[in-house]
C-alpha positions as CSV (number, residue, x, y, z in Angstrom):
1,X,-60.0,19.6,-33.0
2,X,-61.9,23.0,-33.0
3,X,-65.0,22.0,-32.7
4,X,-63.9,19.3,-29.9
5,X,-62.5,22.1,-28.3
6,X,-65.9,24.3,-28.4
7,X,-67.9,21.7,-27.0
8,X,-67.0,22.7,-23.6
9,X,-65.9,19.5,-22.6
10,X,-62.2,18.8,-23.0
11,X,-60.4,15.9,-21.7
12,X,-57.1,14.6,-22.4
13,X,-53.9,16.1,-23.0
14,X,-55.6,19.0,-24.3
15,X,-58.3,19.7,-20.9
16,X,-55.1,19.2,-18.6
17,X,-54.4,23.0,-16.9
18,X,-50.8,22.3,-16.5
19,X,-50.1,22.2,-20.1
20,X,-47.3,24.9,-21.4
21,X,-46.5,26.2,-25.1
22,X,-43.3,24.5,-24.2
23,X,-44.4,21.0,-23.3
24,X,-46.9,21.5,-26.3
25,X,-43.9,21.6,-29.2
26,X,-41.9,18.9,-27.1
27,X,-45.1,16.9,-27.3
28,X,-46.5,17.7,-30.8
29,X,-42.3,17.2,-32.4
30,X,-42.3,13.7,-30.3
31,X,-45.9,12.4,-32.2
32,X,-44.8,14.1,-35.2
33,X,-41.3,12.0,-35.1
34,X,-43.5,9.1,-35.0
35,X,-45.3,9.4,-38.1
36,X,-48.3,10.7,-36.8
37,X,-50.6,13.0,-38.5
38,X,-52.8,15.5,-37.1
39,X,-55.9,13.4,-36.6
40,X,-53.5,10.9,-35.4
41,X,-52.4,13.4,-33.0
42,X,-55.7,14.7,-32.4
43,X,-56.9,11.0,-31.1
44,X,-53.5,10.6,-28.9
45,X,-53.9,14.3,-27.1
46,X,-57.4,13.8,-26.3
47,X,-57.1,10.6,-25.0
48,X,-56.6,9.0,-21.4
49,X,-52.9,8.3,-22.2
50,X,-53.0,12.0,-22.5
51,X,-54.6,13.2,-19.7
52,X,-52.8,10.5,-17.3
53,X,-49.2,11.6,-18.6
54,X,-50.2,15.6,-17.8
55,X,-50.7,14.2,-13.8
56,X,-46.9,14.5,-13.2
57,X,-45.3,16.3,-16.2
58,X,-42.1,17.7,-14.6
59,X,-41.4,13.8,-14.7
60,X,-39.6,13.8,-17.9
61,X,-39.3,9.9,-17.7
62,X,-43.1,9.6,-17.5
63,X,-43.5,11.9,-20.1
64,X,-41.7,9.9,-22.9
65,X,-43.0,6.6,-21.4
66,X,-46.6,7.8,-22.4
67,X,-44.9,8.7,-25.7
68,X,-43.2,5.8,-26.2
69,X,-46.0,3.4,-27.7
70,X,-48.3,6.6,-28.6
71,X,-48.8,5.6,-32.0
72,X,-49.0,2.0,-31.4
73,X,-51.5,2.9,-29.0
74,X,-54.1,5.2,-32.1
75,X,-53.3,2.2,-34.0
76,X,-54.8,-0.1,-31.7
77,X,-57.7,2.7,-30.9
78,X,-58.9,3.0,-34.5
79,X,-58.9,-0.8,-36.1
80,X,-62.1,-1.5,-36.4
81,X,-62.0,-4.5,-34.5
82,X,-61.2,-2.7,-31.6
83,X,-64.0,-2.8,-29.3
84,X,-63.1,-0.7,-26.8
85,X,-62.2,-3.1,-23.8
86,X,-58.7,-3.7,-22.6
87,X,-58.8,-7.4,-24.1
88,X,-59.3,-5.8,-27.3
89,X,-56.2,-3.4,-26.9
90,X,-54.4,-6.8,-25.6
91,X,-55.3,-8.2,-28.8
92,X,-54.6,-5.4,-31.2
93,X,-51.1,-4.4,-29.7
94,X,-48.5,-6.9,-30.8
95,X,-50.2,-6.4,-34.9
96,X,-49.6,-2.7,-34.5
97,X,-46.0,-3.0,-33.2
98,X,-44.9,-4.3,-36.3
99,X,-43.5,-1.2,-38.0
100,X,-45.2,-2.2,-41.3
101,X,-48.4,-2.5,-40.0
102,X,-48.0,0.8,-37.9
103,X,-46.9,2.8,-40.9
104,X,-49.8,1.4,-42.9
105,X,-52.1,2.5,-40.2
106,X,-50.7,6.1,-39.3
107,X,-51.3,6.6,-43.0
108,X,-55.0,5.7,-43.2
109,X,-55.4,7.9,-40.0
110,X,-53.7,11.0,-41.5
């Protein structure tokens, strides 16, 4: 994550400017709750999931509607067979909601 963050450019959760120390423990306990590691974390908070949540965060709703599926959503990111399109992710989802497959995975992530 440091060296992501000295390369100047920062997107995500982590490049939005109306980010607080307070929305960052809500956010950080709420990954953490879902089994998710810090490279796990890392992925999901420089992400577009990230980034698109941070466009209204007062919304608490939105906020935990991002958060919802965000480790379904690393898991789906980081399978190998993921190529990077949204009929991948289609693809990849409904594997990676299956807890056992999704524990497996947050574990390999770390």
């Amino acid at each position: 994550m440091q060296e992501y963050l000295h390369s100047g450019i920062v997107a995500g959760y982590v490049g939005a400017s109306s980010r607080t120390i307070k929305m960052d423990k809500f956010v950080e306990s709420a990954l953490r709750r879902k089994g998710m590691g810090p490279n796990a974390i890392a992925m999901w908070m420089t992400s577009g999931h990230g980034r698109h949540m941070m466009d209204n965060p007062k919304e608490m709703k939105m906020v935990l509607d991002y958060l919802r599926d965000a480790d379904v959503n690393v898991c789906v990111w980081s399978d190998k067979m993921h190529t990077g399109t949204l009929a991948s992710s289609i693809k990849l989802y409904p594997y990676y909601k299956i807890e056992k497959n999704k524990r497996e995975c947050l574990r390999r992530i770390v």
